[in-house]
Steps between C-alpha positions, in 0.01 A plus 500: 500500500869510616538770746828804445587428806682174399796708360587586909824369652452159587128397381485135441153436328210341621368158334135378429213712657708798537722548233588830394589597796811430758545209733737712706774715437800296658411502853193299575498536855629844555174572252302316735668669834380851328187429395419401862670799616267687322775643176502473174245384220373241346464500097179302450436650144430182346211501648152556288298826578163568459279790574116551521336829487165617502237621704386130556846358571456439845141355498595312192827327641324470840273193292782326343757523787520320837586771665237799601588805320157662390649775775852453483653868591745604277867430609395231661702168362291160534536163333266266327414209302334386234340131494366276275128381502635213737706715734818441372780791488506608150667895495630665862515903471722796732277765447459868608251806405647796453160676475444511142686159382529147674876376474565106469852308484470141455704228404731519173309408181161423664358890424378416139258175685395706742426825267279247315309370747433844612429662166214170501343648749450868461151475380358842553740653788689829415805343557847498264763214572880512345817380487768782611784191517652666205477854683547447884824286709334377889815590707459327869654735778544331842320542797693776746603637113578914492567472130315811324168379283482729253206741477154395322621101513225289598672296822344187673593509890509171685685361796763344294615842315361713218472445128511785264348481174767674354508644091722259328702746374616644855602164601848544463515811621355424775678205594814748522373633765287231736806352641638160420308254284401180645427196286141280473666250710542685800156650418386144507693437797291737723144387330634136591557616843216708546266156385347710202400294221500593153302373216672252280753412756244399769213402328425262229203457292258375818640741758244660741501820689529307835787257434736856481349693792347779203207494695487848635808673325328425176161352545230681677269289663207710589425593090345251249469535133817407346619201280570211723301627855332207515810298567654750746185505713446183487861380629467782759152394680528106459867360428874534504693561157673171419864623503631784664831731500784414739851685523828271514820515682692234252881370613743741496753266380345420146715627219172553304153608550212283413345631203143614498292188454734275684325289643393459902479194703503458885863432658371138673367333168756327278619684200247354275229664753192684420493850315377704789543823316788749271724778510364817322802744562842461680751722524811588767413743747817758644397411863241202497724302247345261271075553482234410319099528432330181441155382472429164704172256557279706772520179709889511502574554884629798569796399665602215325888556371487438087738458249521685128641239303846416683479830707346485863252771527308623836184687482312798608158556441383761303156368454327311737392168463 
């Protein structure tokens, strides 16, 4: 769905995963510098929505989800996964209840799986699941953001900045009067920086909960009874995931950034050396320079320098080994 907001001064297009809406808007880093300064928006309306109401919604999505939210209070944003039968990542949701409807985003084009799987397993609950892609734009506000949300839209508040659930058709509108427009890829920037992962970029199709630090932002650990516990419990109490999530500072002086599945190798072994791991996302950060996230062996020392292809790389941990 290719957003209005394309036709603004500068937008340059996004590729891939998130086309239809802009990269940037001619300034990459001065969209970065406001985002972290807390101006400005975010168009994220490529982005699938889906809502669930009900009277069951809560006690219904509370036995799917990872995350506990048979009492989730309304306004209150969360996140959550769903698994597969052998505890691998399958949909990841940024939801909210606004009291009388539960408000999802989740990644671009992967609503109509996910309404399926959940329209499989209504059984006998009073619930109602839909699409609203076609009828609602998410629009990410920054954290430290005094942009006006408009009355009656359903927000999700996290540390990292608001997103409004905003009617499609306001969206332009709207965007005349948030402040400047930043891109995806300064949006991306500040996930990258922040060591957020996001489904399809950091996981693949054998990725655990552990190996990204979800564990506790999206998995609760004290509820059972959802697709794929067994795996999460059982990696909690009695072993270590087998790769984990580390952040990258790569060499500034690279004219290009290792693309995502670039492959990892430790900086003393020859060139021909063991795969120790692979970039997920990279991008250039307006004050750290040129980052990435990357998944690596769990046995990988932690401070062991690495390269990404040709490009020396040196690690932080985001998960622990």
């Amino acid at each position: 769905m290719k957003s209005p907001l394309l036709s603004l001064p500068g937008a340059v297009p996004a590729e891939g995963v998130d086309e239809g809406v802009a990269a940037h808007y001619g300034e990459l880093f001065r969209e970065q510098r406001a985002l972290a300064d807390g101006t400005g928006f975010v168009d994220l309306s490529h982005r699938g929505v889906v809502t669930v109401t009900g009277e069951d919604r809560l006690s219904w999505l509370h036995l799917l989800l990872t995350q506990h939210v048979s009492d989730l209070p309304a306004g209150q944003a969360t996140e959550a996964l769903i698994l597969s039968a052998h505890g691998h990542i399958e949909h990841a949701l940024y939801l909210v209840d606004d009291g009388e409807t539960v408000w999802a985003h989740v990644e671009p084009g992967t609503q109509d799986a996910l309404i399926a799987y959940l329209e499989s397993m209504k059984f006998f609950y009073k619930v109602e699941v839909a699409d609203r892609t076609a009828e609602f734009a998410v629009v990410h506000l920054p954290a430290g953001s005094i942009a006006e949300v408009p009355e009656g839209v359903a927000v999700r508040e996290t540390p990292y900045g608001r997103d409004l659930f905003l009617p499609r058709t306001d969206l332009e509108s709207y965007a005349e009067k948030a402040g400047p427009p930043a891109g995806i890829l300064a949006y991306e920037a500040l996930r990258v920086e922040h060591h957020r992962p996001r489904l399809g970029f950091e996981t693949d199709h054998r990725t655990i909960p552990h190996e990204l630090g979800w564990i506790g932002t999206a998995v609760h650990l004290q509820k059972g009874c959802y697709r794929g516990q067994e795996t999460v419990a059982r990696v909690q109490n009695l072993g270590k995931p087998p790769r984990r999530l580390v952040f990258l500072h790569l060499d500034g002086s690279e004219v290009h950034l290792p693309t995502p599945g670039t492959e990892l190798r430790l900086a003393d072994e020859d060139p021909d050396g063991r795969k120790i791991g692979f970039i997920t996302t990279s991008v250039r950060h307006h004050e750290l320079g040129p980052v990435a996230l990357a998944l690596v062996k769990r046995n990988v020392p932690v401070d062991a320098p690495l390269v990404a292809g040709d490009t020396a790389a040196a690690q932080e941990t985001v998960v622990e080994p």
